[in-house]
N, C-alpha and C positions, 0 to 999 in steps of 0.2 A: 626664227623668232626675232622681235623685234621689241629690245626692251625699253624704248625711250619712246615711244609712242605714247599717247593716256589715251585711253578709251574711258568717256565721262562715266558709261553703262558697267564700266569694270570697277575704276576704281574713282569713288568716292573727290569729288573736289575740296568738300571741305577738309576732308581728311590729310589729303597731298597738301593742303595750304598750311594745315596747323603745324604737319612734320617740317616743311620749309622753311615758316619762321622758325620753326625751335633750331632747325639744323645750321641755320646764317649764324643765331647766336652762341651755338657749342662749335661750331665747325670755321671761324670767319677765318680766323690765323692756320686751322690743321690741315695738314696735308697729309692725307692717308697715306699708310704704305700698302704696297701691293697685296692681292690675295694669296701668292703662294707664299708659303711660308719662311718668315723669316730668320735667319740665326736664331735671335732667342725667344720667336715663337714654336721653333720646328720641336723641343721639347712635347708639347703639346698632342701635334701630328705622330709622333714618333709613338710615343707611349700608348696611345691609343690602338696603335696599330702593331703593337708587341703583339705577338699570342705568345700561350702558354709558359709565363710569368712569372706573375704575382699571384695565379692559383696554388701553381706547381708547389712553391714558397712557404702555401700556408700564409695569405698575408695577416698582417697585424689584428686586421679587423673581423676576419675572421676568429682567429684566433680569441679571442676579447668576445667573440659569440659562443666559440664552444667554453672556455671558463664559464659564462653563464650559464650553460645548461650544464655543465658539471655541477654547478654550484645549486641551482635547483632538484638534481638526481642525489648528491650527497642530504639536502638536505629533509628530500622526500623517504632517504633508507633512514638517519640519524631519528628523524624526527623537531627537527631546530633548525633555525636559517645557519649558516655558516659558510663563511670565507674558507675556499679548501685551497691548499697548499700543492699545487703539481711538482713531481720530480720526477728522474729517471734513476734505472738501478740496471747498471751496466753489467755484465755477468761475463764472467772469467772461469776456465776448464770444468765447459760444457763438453761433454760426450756428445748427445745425441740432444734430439727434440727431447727425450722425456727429460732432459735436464729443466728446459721450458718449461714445462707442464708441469712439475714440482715448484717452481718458482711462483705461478701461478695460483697452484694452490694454496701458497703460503701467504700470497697475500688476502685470499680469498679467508680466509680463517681469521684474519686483525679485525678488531671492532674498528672504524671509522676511516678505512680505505681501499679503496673503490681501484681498479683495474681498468686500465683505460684503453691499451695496446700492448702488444710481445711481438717483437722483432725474433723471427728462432737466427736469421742469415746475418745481424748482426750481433746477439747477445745483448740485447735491447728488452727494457718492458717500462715502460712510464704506467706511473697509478698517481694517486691523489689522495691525499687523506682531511680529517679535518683537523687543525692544530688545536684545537681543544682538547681532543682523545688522545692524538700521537701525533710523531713526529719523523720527517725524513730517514734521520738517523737512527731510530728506533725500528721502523720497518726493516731499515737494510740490515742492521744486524740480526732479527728475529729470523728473516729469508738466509743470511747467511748460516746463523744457525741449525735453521730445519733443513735444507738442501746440504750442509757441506759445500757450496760453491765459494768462489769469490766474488761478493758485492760492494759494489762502489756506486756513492749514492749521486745523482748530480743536482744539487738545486738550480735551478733558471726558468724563470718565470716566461709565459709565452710571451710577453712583448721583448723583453730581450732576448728569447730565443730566432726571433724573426725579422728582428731590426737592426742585429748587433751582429761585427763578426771580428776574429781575431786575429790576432799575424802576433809574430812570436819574434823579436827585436834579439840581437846581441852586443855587447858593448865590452870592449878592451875596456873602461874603468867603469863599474857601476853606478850612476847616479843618487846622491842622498836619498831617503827618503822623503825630504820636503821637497825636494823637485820634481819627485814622480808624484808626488799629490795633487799636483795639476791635473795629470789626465788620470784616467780610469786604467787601471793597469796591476801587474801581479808579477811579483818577480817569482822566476819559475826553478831556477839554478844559481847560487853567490861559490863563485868559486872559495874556496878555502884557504886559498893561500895566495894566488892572482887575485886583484881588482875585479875583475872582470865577471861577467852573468847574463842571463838571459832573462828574460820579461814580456811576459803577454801582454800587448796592448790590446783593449776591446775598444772599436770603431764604430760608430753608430750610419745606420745606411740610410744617408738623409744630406740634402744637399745643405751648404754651409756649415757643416757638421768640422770637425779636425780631420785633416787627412792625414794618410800612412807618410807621406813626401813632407807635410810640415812638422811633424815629430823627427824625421828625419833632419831636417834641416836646424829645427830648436835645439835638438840634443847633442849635432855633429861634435861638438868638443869631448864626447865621451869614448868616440871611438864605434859609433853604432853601426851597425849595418841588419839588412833584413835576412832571419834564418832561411836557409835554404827551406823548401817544401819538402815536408815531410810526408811517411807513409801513412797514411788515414789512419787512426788511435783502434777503427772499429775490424780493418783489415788488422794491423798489427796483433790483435787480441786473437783474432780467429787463428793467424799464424803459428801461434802460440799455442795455441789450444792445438791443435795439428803437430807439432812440435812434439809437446806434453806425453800426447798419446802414440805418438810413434815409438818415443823414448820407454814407453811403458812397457808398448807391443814388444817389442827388441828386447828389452828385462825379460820379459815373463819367457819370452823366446829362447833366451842363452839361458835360462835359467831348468827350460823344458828339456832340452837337447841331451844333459848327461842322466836328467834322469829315466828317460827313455833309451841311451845306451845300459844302465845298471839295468831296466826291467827287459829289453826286449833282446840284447844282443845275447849269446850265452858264452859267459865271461864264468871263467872259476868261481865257484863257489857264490855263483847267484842266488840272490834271495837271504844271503847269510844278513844275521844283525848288523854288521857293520857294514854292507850296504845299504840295508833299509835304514839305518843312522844317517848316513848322505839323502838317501831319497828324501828323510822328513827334513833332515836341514831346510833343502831344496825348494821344497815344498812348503817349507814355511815362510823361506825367503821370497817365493812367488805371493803367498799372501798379504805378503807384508807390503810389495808390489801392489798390488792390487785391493790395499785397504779402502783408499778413495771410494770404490764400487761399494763393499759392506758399510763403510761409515754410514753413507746417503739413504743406503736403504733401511738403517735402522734409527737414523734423524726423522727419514718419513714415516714412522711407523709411530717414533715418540712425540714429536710434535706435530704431525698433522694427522696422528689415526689415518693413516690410508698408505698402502702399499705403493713403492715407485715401481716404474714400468723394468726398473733392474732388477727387483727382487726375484726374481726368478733363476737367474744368473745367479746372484748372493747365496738364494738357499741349497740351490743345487751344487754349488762349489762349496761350501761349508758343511755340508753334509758329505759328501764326497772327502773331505779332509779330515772332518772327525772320524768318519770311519775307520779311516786309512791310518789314524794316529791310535784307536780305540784296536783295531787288528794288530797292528805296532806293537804296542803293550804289550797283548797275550801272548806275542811271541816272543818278547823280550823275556815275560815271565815263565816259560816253558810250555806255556798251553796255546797252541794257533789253534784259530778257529777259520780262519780266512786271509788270501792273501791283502795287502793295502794294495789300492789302486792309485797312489800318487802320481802316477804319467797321465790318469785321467783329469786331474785336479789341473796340472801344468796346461796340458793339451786344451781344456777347458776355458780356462781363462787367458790365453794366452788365443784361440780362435776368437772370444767374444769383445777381447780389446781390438783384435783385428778388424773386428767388424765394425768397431765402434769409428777406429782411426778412417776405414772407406768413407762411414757417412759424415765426418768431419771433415774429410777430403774435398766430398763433395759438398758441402755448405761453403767449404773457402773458396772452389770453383766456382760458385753461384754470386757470391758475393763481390767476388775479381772481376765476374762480366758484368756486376753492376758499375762498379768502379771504375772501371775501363770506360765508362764513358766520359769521365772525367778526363781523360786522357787527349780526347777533343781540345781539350782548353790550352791554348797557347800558353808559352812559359814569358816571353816577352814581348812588350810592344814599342811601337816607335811615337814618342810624344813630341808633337809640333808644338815649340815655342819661340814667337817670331817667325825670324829664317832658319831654324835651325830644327834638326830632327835631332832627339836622343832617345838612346832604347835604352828602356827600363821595364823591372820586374811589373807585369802585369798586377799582380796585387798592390802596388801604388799608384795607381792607376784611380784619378777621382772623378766626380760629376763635371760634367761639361766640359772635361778636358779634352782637346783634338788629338784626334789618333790619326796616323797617316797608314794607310793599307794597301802595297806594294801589290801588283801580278804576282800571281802566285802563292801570297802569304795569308793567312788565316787571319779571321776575324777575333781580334782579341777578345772582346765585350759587345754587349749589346748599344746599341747608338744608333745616328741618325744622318745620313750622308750630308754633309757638310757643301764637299767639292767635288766635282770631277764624278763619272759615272764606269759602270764596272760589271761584268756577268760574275753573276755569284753561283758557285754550286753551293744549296742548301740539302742536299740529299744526307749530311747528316743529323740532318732536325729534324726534316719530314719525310724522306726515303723517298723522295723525289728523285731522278737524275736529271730532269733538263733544267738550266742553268736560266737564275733569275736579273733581270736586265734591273741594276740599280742606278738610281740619279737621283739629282737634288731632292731632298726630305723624306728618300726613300729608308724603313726600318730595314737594319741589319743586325745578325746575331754571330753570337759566339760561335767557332769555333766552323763556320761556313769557311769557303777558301772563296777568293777572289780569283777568279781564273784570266779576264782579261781587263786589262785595266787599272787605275791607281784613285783611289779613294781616300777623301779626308773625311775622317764621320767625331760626330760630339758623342761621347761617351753620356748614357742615360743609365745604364746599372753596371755596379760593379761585379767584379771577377766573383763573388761570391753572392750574388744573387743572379747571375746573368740566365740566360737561358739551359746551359749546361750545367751549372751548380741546380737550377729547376727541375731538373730532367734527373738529375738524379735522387735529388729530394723525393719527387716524385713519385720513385718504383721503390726508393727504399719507405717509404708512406705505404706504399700499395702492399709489400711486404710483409709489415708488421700487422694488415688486416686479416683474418679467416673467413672460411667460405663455411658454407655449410656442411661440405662434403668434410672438409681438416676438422670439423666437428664432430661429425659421423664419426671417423675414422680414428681422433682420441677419443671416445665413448668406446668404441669396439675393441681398443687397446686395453685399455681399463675393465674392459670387462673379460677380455681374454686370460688375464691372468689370475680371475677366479677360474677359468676351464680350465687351466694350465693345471690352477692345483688339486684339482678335482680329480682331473684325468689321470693327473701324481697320485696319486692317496688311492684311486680305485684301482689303478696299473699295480701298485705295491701288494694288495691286499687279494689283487686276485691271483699274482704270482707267487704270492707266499702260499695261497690256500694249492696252488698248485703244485710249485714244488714239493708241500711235504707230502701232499695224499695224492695226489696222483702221477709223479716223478718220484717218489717216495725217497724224496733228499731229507737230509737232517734240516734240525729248525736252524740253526747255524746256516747251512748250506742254505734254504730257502729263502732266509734274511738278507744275504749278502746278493740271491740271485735279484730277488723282490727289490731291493735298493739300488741295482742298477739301473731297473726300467723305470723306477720312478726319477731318478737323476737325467735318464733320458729324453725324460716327456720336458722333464723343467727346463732343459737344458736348448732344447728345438723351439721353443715357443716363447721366446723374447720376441715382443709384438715391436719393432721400433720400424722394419717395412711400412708397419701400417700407417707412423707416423710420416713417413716420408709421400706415402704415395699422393696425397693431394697437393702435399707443400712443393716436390718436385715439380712438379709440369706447371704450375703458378708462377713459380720464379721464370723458371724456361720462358714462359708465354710473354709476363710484361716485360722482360728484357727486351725479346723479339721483337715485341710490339713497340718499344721506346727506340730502337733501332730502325724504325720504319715509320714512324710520324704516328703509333699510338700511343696513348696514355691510358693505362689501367688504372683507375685508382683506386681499385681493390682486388684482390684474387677473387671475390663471389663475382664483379661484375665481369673479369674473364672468361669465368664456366659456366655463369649462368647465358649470355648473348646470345649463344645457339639456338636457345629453347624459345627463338622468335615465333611467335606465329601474326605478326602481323607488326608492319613498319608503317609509323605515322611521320613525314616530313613534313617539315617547315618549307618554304616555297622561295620566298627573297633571300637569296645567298646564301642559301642551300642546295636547292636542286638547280636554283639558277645562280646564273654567273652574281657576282658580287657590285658590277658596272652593270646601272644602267641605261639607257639613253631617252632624253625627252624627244619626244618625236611631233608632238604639238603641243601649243603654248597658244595662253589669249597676250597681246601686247599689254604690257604694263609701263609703268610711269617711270622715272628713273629711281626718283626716291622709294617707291614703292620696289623697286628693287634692292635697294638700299636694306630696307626695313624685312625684305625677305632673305637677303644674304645674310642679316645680322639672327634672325630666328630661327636661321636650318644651321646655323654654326655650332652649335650647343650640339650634335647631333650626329652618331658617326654611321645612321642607318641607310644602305646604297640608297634610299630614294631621296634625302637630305642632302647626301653628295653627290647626287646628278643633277641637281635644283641652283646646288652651288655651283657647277663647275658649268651649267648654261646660261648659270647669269655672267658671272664673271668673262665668259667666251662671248658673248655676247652685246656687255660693257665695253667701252672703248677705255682706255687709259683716261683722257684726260673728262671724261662723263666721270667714272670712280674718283677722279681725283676733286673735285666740283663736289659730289655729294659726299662724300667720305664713304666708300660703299667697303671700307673695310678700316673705317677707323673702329679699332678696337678698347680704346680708352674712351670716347664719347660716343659711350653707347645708347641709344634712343630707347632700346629696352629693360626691361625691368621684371621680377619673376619667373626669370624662365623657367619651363617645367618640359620634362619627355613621359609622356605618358601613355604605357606601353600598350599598342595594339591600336592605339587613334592616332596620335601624331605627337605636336607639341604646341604650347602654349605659354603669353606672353603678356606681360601691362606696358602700353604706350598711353602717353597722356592719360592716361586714368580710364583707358580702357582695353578691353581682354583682346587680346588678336589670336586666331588659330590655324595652323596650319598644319594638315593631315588629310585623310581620308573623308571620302563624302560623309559618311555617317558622323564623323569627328568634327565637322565644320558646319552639320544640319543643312547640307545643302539637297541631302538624299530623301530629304521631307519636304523640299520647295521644289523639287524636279527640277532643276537649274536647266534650261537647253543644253550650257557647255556640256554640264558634269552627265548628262544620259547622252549625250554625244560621243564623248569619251568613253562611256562602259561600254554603249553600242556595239564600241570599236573595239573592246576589250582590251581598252587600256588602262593600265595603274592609274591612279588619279590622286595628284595631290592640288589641294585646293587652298588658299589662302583669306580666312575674311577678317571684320575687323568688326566687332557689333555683326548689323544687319548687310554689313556692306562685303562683295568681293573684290578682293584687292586682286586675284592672280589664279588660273587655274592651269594646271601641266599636267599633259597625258603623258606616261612613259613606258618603255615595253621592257622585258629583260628576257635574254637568251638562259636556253636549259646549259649547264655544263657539258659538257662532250661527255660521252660516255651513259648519261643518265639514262636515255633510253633503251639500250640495252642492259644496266642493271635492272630497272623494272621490270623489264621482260623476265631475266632469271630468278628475280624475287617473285612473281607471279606462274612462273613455269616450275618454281620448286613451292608453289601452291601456300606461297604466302601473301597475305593480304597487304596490299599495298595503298596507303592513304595522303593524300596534300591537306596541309592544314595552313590556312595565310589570312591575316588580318588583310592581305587587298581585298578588294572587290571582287563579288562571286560572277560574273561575267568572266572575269578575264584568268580568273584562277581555274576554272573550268575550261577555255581555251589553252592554258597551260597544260592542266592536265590529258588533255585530248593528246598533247603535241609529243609526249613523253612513254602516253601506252598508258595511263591511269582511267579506269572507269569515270564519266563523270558523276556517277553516284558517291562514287569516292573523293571529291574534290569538293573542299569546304574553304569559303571564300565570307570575307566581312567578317572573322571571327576576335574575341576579346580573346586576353588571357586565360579567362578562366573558361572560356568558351572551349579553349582548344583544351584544356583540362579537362571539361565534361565528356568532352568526344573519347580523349586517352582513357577516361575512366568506363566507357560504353565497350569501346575497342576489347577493354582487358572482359571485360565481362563475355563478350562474344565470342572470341578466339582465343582467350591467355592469355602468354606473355605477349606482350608489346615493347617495342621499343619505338621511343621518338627521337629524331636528328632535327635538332636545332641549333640557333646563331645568336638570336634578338635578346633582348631584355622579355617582349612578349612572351619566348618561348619558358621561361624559369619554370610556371608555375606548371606548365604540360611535364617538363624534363622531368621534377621531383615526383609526378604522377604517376611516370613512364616505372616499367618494370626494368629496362636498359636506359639507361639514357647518354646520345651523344650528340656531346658538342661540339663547334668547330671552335680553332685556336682562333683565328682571328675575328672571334666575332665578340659580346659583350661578354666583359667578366663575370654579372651575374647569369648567365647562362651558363658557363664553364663552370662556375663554382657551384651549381645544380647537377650539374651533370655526373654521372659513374665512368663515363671512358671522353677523351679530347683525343681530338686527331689534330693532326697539326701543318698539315697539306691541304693544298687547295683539290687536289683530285680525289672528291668525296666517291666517286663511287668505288675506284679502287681499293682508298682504304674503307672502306664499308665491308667490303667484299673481305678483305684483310683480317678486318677484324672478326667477322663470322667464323673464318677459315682457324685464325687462332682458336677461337674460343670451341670450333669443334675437333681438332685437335687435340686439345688441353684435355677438357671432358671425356673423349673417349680415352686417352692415355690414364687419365686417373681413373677407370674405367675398368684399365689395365691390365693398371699394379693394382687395384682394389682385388682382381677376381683371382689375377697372382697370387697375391698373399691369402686368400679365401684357401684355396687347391694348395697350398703353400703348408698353411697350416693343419685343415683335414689331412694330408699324407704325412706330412711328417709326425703329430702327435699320435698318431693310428701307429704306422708302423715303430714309433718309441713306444709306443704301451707293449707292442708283443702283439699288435691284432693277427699281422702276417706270422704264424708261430715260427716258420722259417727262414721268417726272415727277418729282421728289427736294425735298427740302429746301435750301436756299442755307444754305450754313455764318455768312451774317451774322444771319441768323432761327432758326439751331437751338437759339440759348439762350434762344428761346421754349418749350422744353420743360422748364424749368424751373421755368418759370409753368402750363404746359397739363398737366404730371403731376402736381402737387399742389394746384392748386385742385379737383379732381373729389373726389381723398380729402378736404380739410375739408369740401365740401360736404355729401360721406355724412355725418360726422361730425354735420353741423348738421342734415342731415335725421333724423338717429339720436336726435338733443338734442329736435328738435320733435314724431317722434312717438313717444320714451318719456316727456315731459312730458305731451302727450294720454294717455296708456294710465294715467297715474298718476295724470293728475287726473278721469278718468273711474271710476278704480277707488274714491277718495275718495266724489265725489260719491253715487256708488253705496253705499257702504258707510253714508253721514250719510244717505240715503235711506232706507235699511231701519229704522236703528235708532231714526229721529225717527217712524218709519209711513210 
C-alpha cells in the first residue's frame, strides 16, 4: 500500500485542502512524536491492554451501579426512596455452614435490611440496611444475640472499599495528634509506657494521590518504619475458629475417657453412688464444655422461631443427660429404675464437635488455597532512581515509579516495559507454559517471572490492586455467591430436621408400645429402651454433609480454575457451564487471532492518513490496530513528521464516539466522518466497486468517509487460533451446536466459518449488538442452555443474554464486566475445553455427595429407629455419624481437586506440545 498517493476519485480535494490549511496553522512550529508509544504515553497502551483487573477489583464504577440498584430494591421492599447504608459483619466461632445460615436468618427477620452476600470460607456476610429504620451497630448486636456468635461490624462504604488501601506504620515515638491530622490514618496500638505505637495509614489508589514512601520520608523523625506483612485478619479468624474447636474436642475428650473407664471397665464396686457422683460431675463438666452448641440453639428458637441445623444434637444430648441425672436421683434415693447412660452423653458430644472440628479443618484448607495465591506476590522490588537501584518493600511502591526486573526475578506489580525486553513465563495468570516475549510498551503483571532477560517497566497499579490482589478478590467474590444447588441443599437441611424429629417421636413411641406388650418389659424398662432409639435417630441426622456438599466442589473448582487462567465469578456459573447445549462465538479475537493484517488498501492522501490514524486511535478493536499499525508502516518518518500524523495535542478531531458493532465516529471542520464497516459508512447501499470487491474476496472491510465523500477503504483477513478447529469438531461430535456471531461482513464470516468446521447456516455476519442478542435469545429457545464467548464492547448485550457467558481478559472491560466466567489466556479453546471439564466435574461431584448423603441418611435413621430389629445403632456411637457423613463429602471434594489438577495439567502439557512441535 501506498499512502502518500491521492486518488481525486478517493479522496475529496476540497476536503485534503481545508485539512491542510487548518494543519499549517495548529502544526507550523509541532513536531510530532513518534507513533509508538511514548514514556508518558505508554500509560495509556498499557492499561488498556491489562486483562482481568479492574473487573476482578469490583471497580469503583461499578460499584456506584450496584449501590443504585440496592437502593432501588430497598426502596421497592420499604416502600420510600432511601439512602441505604452497606456494611459487613465479620463472624467469629463458626462450627460449621449452619453457623452461616443462622446468621442469615437473623438478618432476614430485621425490618429495613436486606442480605446482599455470605462468605461461609471467610466468615463474611455484608447486607444493607436503610438508616432510618436501623443501624450497622444495631443489626450486629441483634445477630450477635440470636446466633451466640462473635460479630463485628465493619462500616466502608464501596468507594472506599475499592479505592483505598491500607499499610499498617510503626514508630519509636508517636506522632501528636495534630500531625496525624494531615493524613487519613487511625492509631491502632500507643504503647503504655514506651512513646511508641502503631497506625493505619489509608492510601487512596489514584495517581498524584500521597504515597506509603512520602509518609515515610515526612514522618522519618519519629522513628517510622513499615509493619512487617501480616497473616490475612480473615485467615487468622478461621485459625482460630480451628483452634477453638479442637480445644473443645480435647475437653469433651479427656473428660469422656474416665468416665467410660467408671461404666465399661469392671472396677470394684461399679455402678456404686460414688461413682455415678464422678460420672455426673463428668458429665456435667462436658456440658458445660459444650454450652456454646445448646446456647445457639435455644437463641434460634427465641429470637428467630426456627430451629438451627444443631438442634438435634442439642436435644438429643440434653435429653440423654437429663435422663442420666433423673436415673441418678432414684438411685441415690433408694429406688433405681434404670441405669444413667452418661458415657453416652460424653461419647456424644465429644464425636459431634469432632465432626464439627473436620469441617472447619476443611473450610481453613479452602481458604489457605485461596490465599496461597497471594503468595505469588513478591515481597520486594528494586526501584530505579537516577543511576541507582534500591530494594524496597513492594508495598511502597507508587505510580509510575520504574521497577527494574532482573533474569530470574518476579514481576513485582502490574506496569509497562519501559527498557530492555525479556521472555516472561505468565503460566501463573493464565496456566500457560510457554514463555511471553516482552519489549518496549509491552503490559506486564504481578507475580509472572522474567526468565530471560532484564527489564525496566513503569509501575500502572499497585501491590494491592495489581493482578494478584484481583485474582484473589476475585474467587473470594466468587465464594460468597450460591448456586442453586447450595440452595437446594439448605432447604433439604432444614427440612431434614423436621424428619429427624418425627422419625424421634415415632421411633420412641413404637418401641415403647413394644417393649411393654410385646417384650412385656416394665414401663420403666420400655422408657428407658424407647429413649434410646429416639436419641439415636437424633443423634445420626445432623444434616451439615448436606451443607457441605455443593459448597465443597465450588471452592475446589474456582480455585482450580484461577490456577489456570479461569475466573469463576460465581459458583452457579461453575455448575451450571456443562449444561451447554449450544456455543455462540464471537468471530474477531475470539476464534480468530487478535492481529490482523490489511492485505489491500485504495492509496490515500498523507493527510488523510493523518486524519485516519487520529480516528482509529480512540480504539483498541484488532481491526482499529491493523489500520494503525499499516499506516504508520507505511508512513515515512519524515512524511509523519510534515503532517503531524501522531500529534496528539493538535488534534484535528472532535467528538469522537465507538459505537459498538459499526465502527467509530468523528466532527472535522463541522463535519461527521466515519470509519467502520460497509453498512456503518452507507457505502453497502451505493455498491461502491472497491467495498463489493472486497466482500467478493471475503475480506473484513473497513471503510473511511467524510459526508458523501471516501476518504480510505482497507480489506483485511484474520487467521483462526491454532486449535480452533478441532475444538469445533469436539463441540459438534459431542453434538453440540456450534454458532459464529460477527458484526464483519456476512461474505467473509461465512468463509470463516467454513475454514474452521462451522455450518454455514450457522455463521452470522453484518450483525448489531442487539442482533447478536436476538440470535442468543433464539439459540436458548431451540436447544437451552447457551453459552456465548466474547471480547468486544458489541458482544455485552449477547454476554448478559447468554445463559454462560465468557469473556476474554484481554478484550473490553464492558464485556468482562458482562460476563459469568473470564479466561485469562490467549489459548481459548483450551481453556474452553478447561472450563467445561471443570464444570462437569464439579456437577457430577456435587452429584456425589448429594446421593451420599441421600443413602447416608435413609440407613442410618432406618437402622437408628430399630427398623433392622437385630440390628440398630447404640445411641453411645450415633455421634459417629457425624464423622461417617462428612468425611465421604470432603473426600469427593479431594477426589474432584486431584482429578481436575490431572485434566488441567495434561491440557497444558498438551497445548506446550503443539506449539514447541
Amino acid at each position: 500500500m501506498s499512502c502518500c498517493r491521492a486518488l481525486p476519485e478517493l479522496c475529496c480535494p476540497e476536503f485534503v485542502g481545508r485539512a491542510l490549511d487548518c494543519l499549517a496553522l495548529r502544526c507550523r512550529d509541532a513536531v510530532g512524536p513518534t507513533l509508538l508509544p511514548q514514556r508518558d504515553e505508554v500509560s495509556d497502551r498499557g492499561e488498556s491492554e491489562c486483562p482481568s483487573v479492574t473487573w476482578m477489583g469490583q471497580a469503583n464504577e461499578t460499584s456506584q451501579s450496584e449501590q443504585k440498584q440496592d437502593d432501588a430494591k430497598m426502596e421497592t421492599e420499604t416502600g420510600k426512596p432511601c439512602k441505604t447504608l452497606r456494611f459487613t459483619l465479620e463472624i467469629a466461632k463458626m462450627d460449621c455452614l449452619g453457623c452461616l445460615a443462622k446468621v442469615k436468618r437473623a438478618i432476614k427477620v430485621l425490618a429495613g435490611v436486606r442480605l446482599v452476600s455470605a462468605d461461609h470460607l471467610r466468615g463474611v456476610v455484608e447486607a444493607q440496611c436503610d438508616p432510618d429504620v436501623t443501624d450497622p451497630e444495631t443489626v450486629g448486636k441483634f445477630v450477635e444475640r440470636a446466633t451466640g456468635l462473635a460479630v463485628s461490624v465493619v462500616r466502608e462504604d464501596s468507594d472506599s472499599k475499592n479505592t483505598t488501601f491500607l499499610l499498617r506504620f510503626k514508630f519509636e515515638r508517636l506522632p501528636s495528634a495534630q500531625v496525624l491530622t494531615a493524613y487519613d490514618c487511625e492509631v491502632i496500638t500507643a504503647a503504655s509506657k514506651a512513646p511508641g505505637g502503631q497506625v493505619d495509614f489509608r492510601f487512596r489508589m489514584e495517581r498524584g494521590g500521597v504515597s506509603p514512601r512520602s509518609v515515610l520520608a515526612n514522618l522519618r523523625e519519629y522513628g517510622i518504619s513499615l509493619c512487617p506483612v501480616q497473616t490475612d485478619r480473615y485467615v487468622e479468624r478461621v485459625n482460630r475458629d480451628v483452634q477453638l474447636l479442637a480445644l473443645r474436642t480435647l475437653g469433651c475428650a479427656t473428660l469422656t475417657v474416665p468416665i467410660l473407664v467408671l461404666v465399661w471397665a469392671r472396677l470394684p464396686h461399679s455402678g456404686s453412688v460414688a461413682y455415678r457422683t464422678a460420672e455426673v460431675a463428668l458429665a456435667t463438666a462436658i456440658l458445660v464444655l459444650a454450652w456454646p452448641m445448646y446456647a445457639a440453639s435455644i437463641r434460634s428458637m427465641w429470637y428467630l422461631s426456627t430451629p438451627d441445623l444443631g438442634v438435634l444434637a442439642s436435644v438429643s444430648t440434653l435429653i440423654t443427660y437429663a435422663f442420666s441425672v433423673v436415673a441418678f436421683a432414684f438411685q441415690v434415693a433408694g429406688r433405681p429404675f434404670a441405669d444413667p447412660f452418661f458415657e453416652t452423653l460424653g461419647l456424644l458430644v465429644t464425636l459431634i464437635y469432632l465432626g464439627n472440628t473436620i469441617q472447619s479443618m476443611t473450610r481453613q484448607a479452602a481458604i489457605k488455597a485461596i490465599y496461597r495465591l497471594s503468595e505469588l506476590q513478591p515481597v520486594d522490588a528494586l526501584l530505579v532512581g537516577g543511576d541507582q537501584v534500591t530494594p524496597v518493600d513492594v508495598r511502597l511502591v507508587h505510580y509510575e515509579d520504574v521497577i527494574r526486573v532482573p533474569e530470574g526475578a518476579s514481576i513485582p506489580t502490574d506496569g509497562v516495559v519501559l527498557e530492555g525486553s525479556a521472555d516472561v513465563d505468565e503460566s501463573a495468570l493464565t496456566g500457560e507454559s510457554v514463555p511471553v516475549i516482552k519489549t518496549y510498551g509491552s503490559s506486564v503483571f504481578a507475580g509472572t517471572t522474567c526468565l530471560h532477560g532484564t527489564i525496566h517497566i513503569s509501575v500502572r497499579r499497585l501491590a494491592a490492586e495489581n493482578s494478584i490482589s484481583s485474582m484473589v478478590n476475585a474467587v473470594t467474590a466468587a465464594s460468597a455467591s450460591e448456586s442453586r444447588y447450595q440452595d437446594q441443599a439448605d432447604r433439604v437441611a432444614g427440612a431434614l430436621l423436621y424428619v429427624a424429629l418425627t422419625a424421634a417421636s415415632i421411633s420412641f413411641l413404637v418401641w415403647l408400645m413394644v417393649g411393654r406388650f410385646v417384650r412385656n418389659y416394665s414401663w420403666s424398662e420400655s422408657v428407658v429402651n424407647a429413649v434410646t432409639y429416639a436419641i439415636s435417630v437424633m443423634a445420626v441426622s445432623c444434616p451439615c454433609p448436606l451443607t457441605l456438599a455443593a459448597a465443597l466442589p465450588s471452592s475446589c473448582g474456582m480455585v482450580l480454575g484461577m490456577r489456570h487462567g479461569i475466573v469463576f465469578r460465581s459458583s452457579e456459573a461453575l455448575l451450571v457451564a456443562s449444561r451447554t447445549k449450544a456455543v455462540a462465538f464471537d468471530k474477531t479475537g475470539t476464534l480468530s487471532e487478535a492481529v490482523l493484517s490489511v492485505v489491500r488498501s485504495t492509496p490515500s492522501a498523507a493527510i488523510a492518513c493523518r486524519i485516519i490514524s487520529e480516528l482509529v486511535s480512540c480504539s483498541r478493536h484488532p481491526v482499529a490496530l491493523a489500520v494503525s499499525r499499516i499506516i504508520v508502516d507505511s508512513t515515512s518518518q519524515s512524511q509523519q513528521s510534515i503532517i503531524g500524523i501522531e500529534n496528539k495535542v493538535n488534534s484535528v478531531l472532535t467528538d469522537q464516539e465507538i459505537v459498538p458493532g459499526g465502527g467509530i465516529r468523528a466532527t472535522i471542520f463541522g463535519c461527521e466522518i466515519r470509519g467502520g464497516n460497509a453498512a456503518f459508512t452507507g457505502l453497502d447501499k451505493h455498491n461502491h466497486p472497491l467495498v463489493q470487491e472486497y466482500l467478493a474476496a471475503s475480506l473484513t472491510v473497513f471503510a473511511v468517509v467524510c459526508g458523501a465523500d471516501v476518504i480510505a477503504v482497507f480489506g483485511l483477513v484474520d487467521q483462526a487460533r491454532p486449535n480452533v478447529p478441532e475444538l469445533v469438531a469436539r463441540l459438534r461430535a459431542s453434538g453440540t451446536s456450534t454458532h459464529v456471531l460477527s458484526g464483519d461482513n456476512a461474505p467473509r464470516v461465512r468463509c470463516f466459518a467454513q475454514e474452521i468446521g462451522i455450518p454455514v447456516s450457522s455463521a452470522h455476519g453484518g450483525l448489531l449488538p442487539t442482533e447478536k442478542a436476538d440470535i442468543v435469545s433464539r439459540l436458548k429457545k431451540e436447544h437451552g442452555h447457551v453459552t456465548f464467548v466474547g471480547d468486544g464492547i458489541n458482544d455485552s448485550v449477547a454476554l448478559t443474554m447468554a445463559d454462560t457467558s465468557i469473556a476474554l481478559g484481554t478484550g473490553a472491560q464492558m464485556a468482562m464486566s458482562s460476563a459469568s466466567i473470564v479466561i485469562l489466556g490467549s489459548d481459548v479453546p483450551r481453556l474452553f475445553l478447561s472450563i467445561m471439564d471443570l464444570s462437569r466435574l464439579a456437577i457430577t461431584h456435587v452429584y456425589l455427595s448429594l446421593v451420599w448423603c441421600a443413602i447416608y441418611f435413609t440407613v442410618a435413621i432406618l437402622l437408628a429407629a430399630g427398623v433392622a430389629v437385630n440390628f440398630r445403632i447404640p445411641p453411645q456411637f450415633a455421634g459417629l455419624g457425624e464423622v461417617v457423613s462428612v468425611l465421604p463429602v470432603i473426600m469427593l471434594a479431594g477426589s474432584y481437586w486431584v482429578a481436575g489438577s490431572a485434566r488441567m495439567s495434561r491440557f497444558g502439557r498438551a497445548a506446550k506440545d503443539q506449539i514447541l512441535g
